[in-house]
C-alpha positions in Angstrom: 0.0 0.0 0.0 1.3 3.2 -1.0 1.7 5.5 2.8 -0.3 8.8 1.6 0.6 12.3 2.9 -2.6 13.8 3.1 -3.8 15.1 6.7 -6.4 13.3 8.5 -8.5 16.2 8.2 -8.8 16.6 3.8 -10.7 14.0 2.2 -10.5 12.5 -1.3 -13.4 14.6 -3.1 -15.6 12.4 -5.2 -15.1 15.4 -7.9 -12.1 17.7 -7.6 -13.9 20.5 -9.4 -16.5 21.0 -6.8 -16.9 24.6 -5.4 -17.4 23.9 -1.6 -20.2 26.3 -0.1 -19.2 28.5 2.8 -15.5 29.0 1.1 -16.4 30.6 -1.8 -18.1 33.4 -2.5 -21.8 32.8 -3.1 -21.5 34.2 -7.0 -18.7 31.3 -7.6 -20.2 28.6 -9.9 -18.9 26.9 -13.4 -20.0 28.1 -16.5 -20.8 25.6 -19.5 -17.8 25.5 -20.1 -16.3 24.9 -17.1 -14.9 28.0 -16.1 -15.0 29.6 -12.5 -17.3 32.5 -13.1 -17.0 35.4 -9.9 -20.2 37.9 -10.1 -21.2 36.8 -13.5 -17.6 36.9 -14.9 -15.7 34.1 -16.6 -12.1 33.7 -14.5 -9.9 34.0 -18.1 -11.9 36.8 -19.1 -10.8 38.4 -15.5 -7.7 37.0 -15.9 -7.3 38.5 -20.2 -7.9 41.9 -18.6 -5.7 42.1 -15.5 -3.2 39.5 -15.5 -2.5 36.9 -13.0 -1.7 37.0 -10.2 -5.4 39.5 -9.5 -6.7 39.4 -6.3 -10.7 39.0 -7.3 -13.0 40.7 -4.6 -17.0 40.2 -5.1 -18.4 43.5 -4.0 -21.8 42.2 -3.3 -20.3 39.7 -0.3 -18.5 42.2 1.5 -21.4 44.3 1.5 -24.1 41.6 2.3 -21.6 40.5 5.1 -21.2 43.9 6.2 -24.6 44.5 6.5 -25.0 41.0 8.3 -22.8 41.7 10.9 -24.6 45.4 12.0 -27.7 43.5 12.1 -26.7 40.5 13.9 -25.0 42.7 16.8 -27.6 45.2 16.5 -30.3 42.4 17.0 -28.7 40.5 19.6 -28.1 44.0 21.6 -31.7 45.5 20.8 -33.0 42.0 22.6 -31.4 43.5 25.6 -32.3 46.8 25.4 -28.8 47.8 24.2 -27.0 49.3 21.6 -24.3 48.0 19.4 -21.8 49.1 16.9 -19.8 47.6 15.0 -16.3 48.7 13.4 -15.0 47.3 10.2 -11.1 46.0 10.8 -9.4 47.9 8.4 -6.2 45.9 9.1 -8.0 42.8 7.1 -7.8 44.8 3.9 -8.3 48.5 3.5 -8.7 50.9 0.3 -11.1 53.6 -0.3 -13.8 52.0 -2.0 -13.7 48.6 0.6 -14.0 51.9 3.2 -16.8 53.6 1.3 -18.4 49.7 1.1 -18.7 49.9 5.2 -20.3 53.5 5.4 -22.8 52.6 2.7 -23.5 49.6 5.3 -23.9 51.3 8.6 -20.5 50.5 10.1 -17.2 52.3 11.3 -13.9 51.8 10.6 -10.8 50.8 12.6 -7.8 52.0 11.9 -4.4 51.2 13.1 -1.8 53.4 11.9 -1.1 56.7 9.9 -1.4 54.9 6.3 -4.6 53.3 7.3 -6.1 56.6 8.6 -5.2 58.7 6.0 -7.0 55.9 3.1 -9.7 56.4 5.8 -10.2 59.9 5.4 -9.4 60.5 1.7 -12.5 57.7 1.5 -14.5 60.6 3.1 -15.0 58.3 6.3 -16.4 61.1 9.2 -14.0 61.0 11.7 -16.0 60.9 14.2 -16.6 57.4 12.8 -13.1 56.2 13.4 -11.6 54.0 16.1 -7.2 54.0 16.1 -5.8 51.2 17.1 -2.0 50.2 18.0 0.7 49.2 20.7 3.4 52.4 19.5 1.3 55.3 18.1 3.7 57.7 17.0 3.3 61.7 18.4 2.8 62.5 14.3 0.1 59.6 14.8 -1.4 60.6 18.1 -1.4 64.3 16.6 -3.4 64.1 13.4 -6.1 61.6 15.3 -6.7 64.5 17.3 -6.7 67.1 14.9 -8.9 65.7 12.8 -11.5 64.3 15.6 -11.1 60.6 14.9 -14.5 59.0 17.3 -11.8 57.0 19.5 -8.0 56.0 20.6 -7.7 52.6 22.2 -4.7 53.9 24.5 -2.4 51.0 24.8 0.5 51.9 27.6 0.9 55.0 30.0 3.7 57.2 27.8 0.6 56.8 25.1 -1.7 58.3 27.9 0.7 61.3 29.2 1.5 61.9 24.8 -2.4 62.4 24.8 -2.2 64.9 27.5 0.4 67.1 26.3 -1.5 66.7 22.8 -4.9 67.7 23.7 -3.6 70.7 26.0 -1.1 71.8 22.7 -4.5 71.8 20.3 -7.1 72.4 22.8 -9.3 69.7 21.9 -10.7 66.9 24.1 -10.7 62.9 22.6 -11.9 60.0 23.6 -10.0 57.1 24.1 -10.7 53.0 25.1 -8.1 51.4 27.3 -6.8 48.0 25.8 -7.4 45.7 28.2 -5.7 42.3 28.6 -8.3 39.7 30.0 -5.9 36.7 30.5 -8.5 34.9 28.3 -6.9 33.8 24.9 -8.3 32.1 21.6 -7.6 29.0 20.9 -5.2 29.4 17.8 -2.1 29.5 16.6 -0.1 31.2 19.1 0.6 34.4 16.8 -3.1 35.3 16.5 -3.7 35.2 20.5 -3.9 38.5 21.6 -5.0 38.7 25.3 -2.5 36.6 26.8 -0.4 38.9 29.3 2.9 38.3 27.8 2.4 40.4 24.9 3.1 43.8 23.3 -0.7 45.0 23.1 -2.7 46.9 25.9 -3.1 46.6 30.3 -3.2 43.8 32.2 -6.1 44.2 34.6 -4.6 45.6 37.4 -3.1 48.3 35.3 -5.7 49.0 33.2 -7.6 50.3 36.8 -4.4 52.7 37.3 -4.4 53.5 33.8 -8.0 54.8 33.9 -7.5 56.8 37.3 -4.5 58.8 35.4 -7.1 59.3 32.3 -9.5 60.8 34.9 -7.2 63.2 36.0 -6.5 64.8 32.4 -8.4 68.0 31.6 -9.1 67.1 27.8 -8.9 63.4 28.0 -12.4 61.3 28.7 -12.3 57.6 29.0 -15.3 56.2 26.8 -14.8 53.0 28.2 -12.9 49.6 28.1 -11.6 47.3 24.7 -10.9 44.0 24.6 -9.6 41.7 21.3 -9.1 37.9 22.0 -7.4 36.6 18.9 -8.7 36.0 15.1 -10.2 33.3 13.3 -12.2 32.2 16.3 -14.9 29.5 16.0 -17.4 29.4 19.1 -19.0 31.9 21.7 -16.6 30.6 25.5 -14.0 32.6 25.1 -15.9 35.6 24.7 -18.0 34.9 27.8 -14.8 34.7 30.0 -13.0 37.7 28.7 -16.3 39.4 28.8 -17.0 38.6 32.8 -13.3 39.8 33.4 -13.6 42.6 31.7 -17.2 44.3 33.3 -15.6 43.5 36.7 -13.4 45.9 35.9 -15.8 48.3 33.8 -18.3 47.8 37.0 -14.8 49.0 39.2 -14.8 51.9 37.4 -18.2 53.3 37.2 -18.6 52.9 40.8 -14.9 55.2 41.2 -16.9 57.8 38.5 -13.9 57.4 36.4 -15.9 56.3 33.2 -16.4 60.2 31.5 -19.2 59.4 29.3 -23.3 59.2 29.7 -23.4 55.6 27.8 -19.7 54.0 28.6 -18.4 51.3 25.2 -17.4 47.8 25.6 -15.7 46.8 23.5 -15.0 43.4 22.4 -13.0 43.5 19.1 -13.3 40.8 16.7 -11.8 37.6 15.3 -14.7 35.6 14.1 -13.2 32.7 12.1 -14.4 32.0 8.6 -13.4 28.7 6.0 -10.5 28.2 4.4 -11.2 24.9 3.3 -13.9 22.2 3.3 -13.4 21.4 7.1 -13.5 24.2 8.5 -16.7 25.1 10.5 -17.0 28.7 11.4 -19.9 29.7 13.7 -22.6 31.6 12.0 -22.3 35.0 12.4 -26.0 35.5 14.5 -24.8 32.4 16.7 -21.9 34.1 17.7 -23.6 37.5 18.6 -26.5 36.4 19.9 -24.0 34.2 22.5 -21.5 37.4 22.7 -24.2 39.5 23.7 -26.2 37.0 25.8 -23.2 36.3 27.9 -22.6 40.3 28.5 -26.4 41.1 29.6 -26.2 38.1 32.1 -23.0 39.4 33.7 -24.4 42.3 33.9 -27.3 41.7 35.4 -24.9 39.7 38.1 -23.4 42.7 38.8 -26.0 45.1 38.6 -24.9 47.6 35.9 -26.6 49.1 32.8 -25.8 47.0 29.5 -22.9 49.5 27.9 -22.9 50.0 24.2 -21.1 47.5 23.0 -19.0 47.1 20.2 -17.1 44.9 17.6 -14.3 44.8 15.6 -15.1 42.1 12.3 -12.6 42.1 9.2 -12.0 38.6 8.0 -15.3 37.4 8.3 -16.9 40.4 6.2 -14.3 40.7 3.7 -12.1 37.0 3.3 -14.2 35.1 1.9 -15.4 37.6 -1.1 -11.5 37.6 -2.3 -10.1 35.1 -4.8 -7.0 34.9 -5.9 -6.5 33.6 -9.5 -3.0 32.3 -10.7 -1.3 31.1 -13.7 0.1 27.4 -13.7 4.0 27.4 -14.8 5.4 23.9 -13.7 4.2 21.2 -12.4 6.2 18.0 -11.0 5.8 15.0 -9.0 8.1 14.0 -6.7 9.0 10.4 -4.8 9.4 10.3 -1.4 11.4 8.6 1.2 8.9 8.2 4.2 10.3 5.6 6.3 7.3 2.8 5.6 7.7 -0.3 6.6 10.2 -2.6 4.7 6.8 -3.9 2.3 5.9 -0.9 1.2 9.7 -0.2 -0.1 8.8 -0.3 -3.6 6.0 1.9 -3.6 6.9 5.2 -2.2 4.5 8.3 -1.3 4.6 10.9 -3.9 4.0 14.8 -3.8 3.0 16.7 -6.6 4.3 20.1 -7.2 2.1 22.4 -8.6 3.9 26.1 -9.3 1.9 29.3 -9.7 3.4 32.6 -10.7 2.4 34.4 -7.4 3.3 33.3 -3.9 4.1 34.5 -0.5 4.5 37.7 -1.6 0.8 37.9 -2.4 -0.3 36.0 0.2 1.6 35.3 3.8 -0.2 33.9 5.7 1.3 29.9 5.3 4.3 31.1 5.6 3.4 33.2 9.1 1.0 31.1 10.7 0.8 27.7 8.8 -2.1 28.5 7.5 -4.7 26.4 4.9 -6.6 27.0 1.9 -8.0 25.5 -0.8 -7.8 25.3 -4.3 -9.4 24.7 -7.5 -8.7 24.9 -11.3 -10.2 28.1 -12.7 -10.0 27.9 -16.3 -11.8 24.5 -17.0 -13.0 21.2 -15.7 -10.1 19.2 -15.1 -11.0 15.3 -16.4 -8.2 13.1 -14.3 -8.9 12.0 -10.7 -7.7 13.8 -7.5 -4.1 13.5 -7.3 -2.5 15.1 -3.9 -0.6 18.4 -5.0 0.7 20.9 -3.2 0.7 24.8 -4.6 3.5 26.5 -4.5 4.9 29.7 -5.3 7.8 31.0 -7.4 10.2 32.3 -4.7 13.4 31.1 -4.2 12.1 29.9 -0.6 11.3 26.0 0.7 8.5 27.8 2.5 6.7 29.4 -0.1 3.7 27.3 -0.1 -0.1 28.2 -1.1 -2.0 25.6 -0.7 0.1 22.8 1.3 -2.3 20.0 0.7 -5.2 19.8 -2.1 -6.7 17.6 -4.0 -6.9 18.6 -8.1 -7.3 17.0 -10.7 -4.3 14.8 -11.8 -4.6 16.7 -15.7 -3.9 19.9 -14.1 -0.5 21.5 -16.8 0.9 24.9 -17.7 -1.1 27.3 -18.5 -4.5 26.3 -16.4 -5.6 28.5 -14.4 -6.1 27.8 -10.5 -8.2 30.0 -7.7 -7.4 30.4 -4.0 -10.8 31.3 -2.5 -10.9 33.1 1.2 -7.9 35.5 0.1 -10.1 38.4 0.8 -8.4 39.1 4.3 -4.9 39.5 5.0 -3.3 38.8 1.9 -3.2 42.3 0.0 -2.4 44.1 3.6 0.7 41.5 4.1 2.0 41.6 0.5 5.3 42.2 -0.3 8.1 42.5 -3.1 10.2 39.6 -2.1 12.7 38.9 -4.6 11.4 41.9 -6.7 8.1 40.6 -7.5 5.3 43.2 -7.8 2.6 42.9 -5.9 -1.0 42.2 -7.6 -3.9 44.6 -8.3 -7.0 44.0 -6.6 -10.3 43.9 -9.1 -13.8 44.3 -7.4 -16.9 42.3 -9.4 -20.5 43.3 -9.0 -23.2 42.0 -11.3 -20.8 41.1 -14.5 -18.8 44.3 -14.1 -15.1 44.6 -13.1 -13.0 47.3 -12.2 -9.6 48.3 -10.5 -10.0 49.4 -6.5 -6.1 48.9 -5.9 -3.6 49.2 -8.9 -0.9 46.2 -9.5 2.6 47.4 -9.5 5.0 47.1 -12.8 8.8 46.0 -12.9 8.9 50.2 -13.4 7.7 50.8 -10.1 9.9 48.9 -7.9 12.5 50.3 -9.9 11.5 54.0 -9.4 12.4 53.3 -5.8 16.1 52.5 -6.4 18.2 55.8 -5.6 20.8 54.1 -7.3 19.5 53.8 -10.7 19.9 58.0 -11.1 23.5 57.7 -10.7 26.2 57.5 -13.4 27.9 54.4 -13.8 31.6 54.2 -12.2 34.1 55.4 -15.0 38.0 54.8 -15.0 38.5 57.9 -13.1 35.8 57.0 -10.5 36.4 53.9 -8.8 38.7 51.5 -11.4 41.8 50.1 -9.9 
């Protein structure tokens, strides 16, 4: 028997064209032909017009998810007699139009550096709309927030706090601000996505977080809205939630009883991380399950406590915008390769193989395998591939071992150079992590609606990473200048 190196958790697919629901966009289907076809638009006609690699987002999911999520926190709050708002994570991918997308839907934006602000505001996104985010805001940073009277700064360490107050007294203007606020309480993920652990660079543990907010009370121009929390990303399930939450309202319940919460209606709030699928087995928790859980679990502790419901708040990215991208590459090489894997002496002759499957993008398009291990799927885009599943790792052109897209997958064993092949759930921290590694332009981002296609981020050229080179402008060294 030959050993096999698939994981126990992918499964041989009784066709290895299928489009599995929940990972694609809802558009995606196959044209007669066989073609993937995003919003009503054939992949190679996508793929004629822009190139590959192109980063596909379908304009009509992100909005329908956007709009989801406001109404499934708004719901779940309302039931309670509460308020809710929710901020889009602008980390997950931001340009203008994706920013314009959210305002059209009812949400705010969440912003965590000067870059992300300023694509903010020249989307026309009212400040006042605006939450900043980030464990070393720069004074530049700090400065233009307040200037331009972003809604809220999650303050993050006590130089942040005393840069505030010399700010707001310089420019006379008073800010809100949320205090980051480590719960102890951490998702259950791969370690680099945990984010309320103690022994890490964001926000207060507890304790400090109560000194912190007696310091904030003290400042003239300075008024503490309330208290943030984020437990990690791509979370599946409600419990972790529930305990950060009941940590966190002991606290908020501290310091409303002190007077040292400077607002009528104090926020909680409770960032994000709801998981979505990267492939088949992946189960993500629908979005109204997890609020109506999230919220159900605040009112209760509450109520425990005595205390008003405070407006609560949320920070979703991936689950609104990853699974309306799709990343469509060109197939260069493909290979199969024997491998030694230590089988017992019987299955000598018949070694496992891996098939190598080469696309001309990578991990500087997309980084997150490379980061965080991370899985997806893929399928061929261009046509109906007619040989059975054959094991196949994608991989990328980069002169690294690690530069993997899709580390185990299941395509069709006819799959050659020059198919096309689609990476669904690239919507979300793939064009925010992209790089030039080994001079490799990074690729535009197309949004689809209703058969229609058009440019939100331009791709780069050769001409544009050379622009960047001081060195190009100088004269080449002549005999006089640098010859022995």
């Amino acid at each position: 028997m030959t050993p096999t190196l698939a994981p126990a958790w992918l499964t041989v697919p009784d066709d290895p064209n299928d489009l599995a629901p929940g990972v694609w966009p809802a558009s995606a289907q196959r044209d007669d032909e066989g073609a993937l076809v995003l919003a009503g638009i054939p992949a190679p006609e996508l793929t004629r017009t822009f190139g590959t690699p192109v980063l596909v987002l379908d304009e009509d999911e992100v909005r329908a998810r956007a709009r989801g999520a406001l109404a499934a926190f708004g719901d779940a709050a309302a039931r309670h007699g509460g308020r809710a708002r929710v901020y889009y994570a602008g980390k997950a991918f931001l340009s203008t139009e994706v920013a314009r997308w959210m305002i059209d839907a009812g949400l705010n934006v969440d912003v965590c550096s000067a870059g992300e602000l300023a694509v903010a505001l020249a989307a026309d996104v009212p400040p006042a709309r605006i939450g900043f985010h980030g464990n070393n805001k720069r004074v530049f940073e700090l400065e233009r927030a307040v200037e331009v009277g972003v809604g809220t700064i999650i303050v993050d360490s006590e130089i942040e706090i005393e840069r505030l107050a010399v700010i707001t007294e310089r420019l006379d203007r008073r800010q809100s601000v949320l205090i980051r606020v480590n719960s102890g309480v951490h998702a259950e993920t791969h370690s680099f996505l945990a984010t309320a652990h103690e022994d890490q660079k964001f926000g207060f543990t507890l304790k400090a977080a109560e000194r912190a907010a007696e310091r904030i009370h003290e400042l003239p121009l300075v008024d503490l809205a309330g208290l943030h929390c984020h437990i990690g990303s791509q979370i599946f399930g409600t419990a972790g939630f529930r305990e950060s939450a009941s940590r966190v309202l002991e606290l908020h319940a501290l310091l409303s009883e002190r007077g040292w919460l400077d607002v009528p209606e104090p926020i909680l709030n409770l960032g994000g991380g709801f998981g979505i699928a990267y492939t088949r087995a992946d189960t993500p928790t629908p979005l109204e399950e997890l609020a109506a859980g999230i919220v159900d679990a605040v009112a209760d502790e509450c109520a425990v406590r005595g205390i008003d419901l405070p407006v609560l708040a949320f920070e979703p990215g991936r689950s609104i915008v990853g699974t309306a991208g799709v990343t469509l590459y060109e197939v260069g090489t493909v290979k199969t390769v024997s491998l030694d894997t230590g089988s017992a002496p019987g299955d000598a002759d018949a070694p496992a193989e891996r098939r190598y499957v080469s696309v001309d993008g990578g991990m500087s398009d997309n980084a997150r395998p490379a980061l965080y291990g991370a899985q997806y799927s893929a399928r061929l885009a261009s046509r109906e591939g007619t040989g059975e599943p054959a094991l196949s790792r994608v991989v990328g052109l980069h002169c690294e071992s690690g530069d993997i897209v899709v580390d185990h997958e299941y395509l069709p064993a006819d799959v050659t150079p020059g198919d096309l092949l689609a990476v669904p759930a690239t919507g979300a921290y793939c064009a925010p992590l992209a790089s030039n590694y080994n001079h490799v332009p990074r690729p535009p981002v197309v949004a689809v609606t209703q058969g229609r296609a058009r440019i939100i981020v331009r791709g780069e050229r050769i001409e544009d990473l050379l622009a960047r080179d001081a060195g190009i402008d100088r004269a080449p060294l002549g005999a006089d200048e640098g010859e022995a």
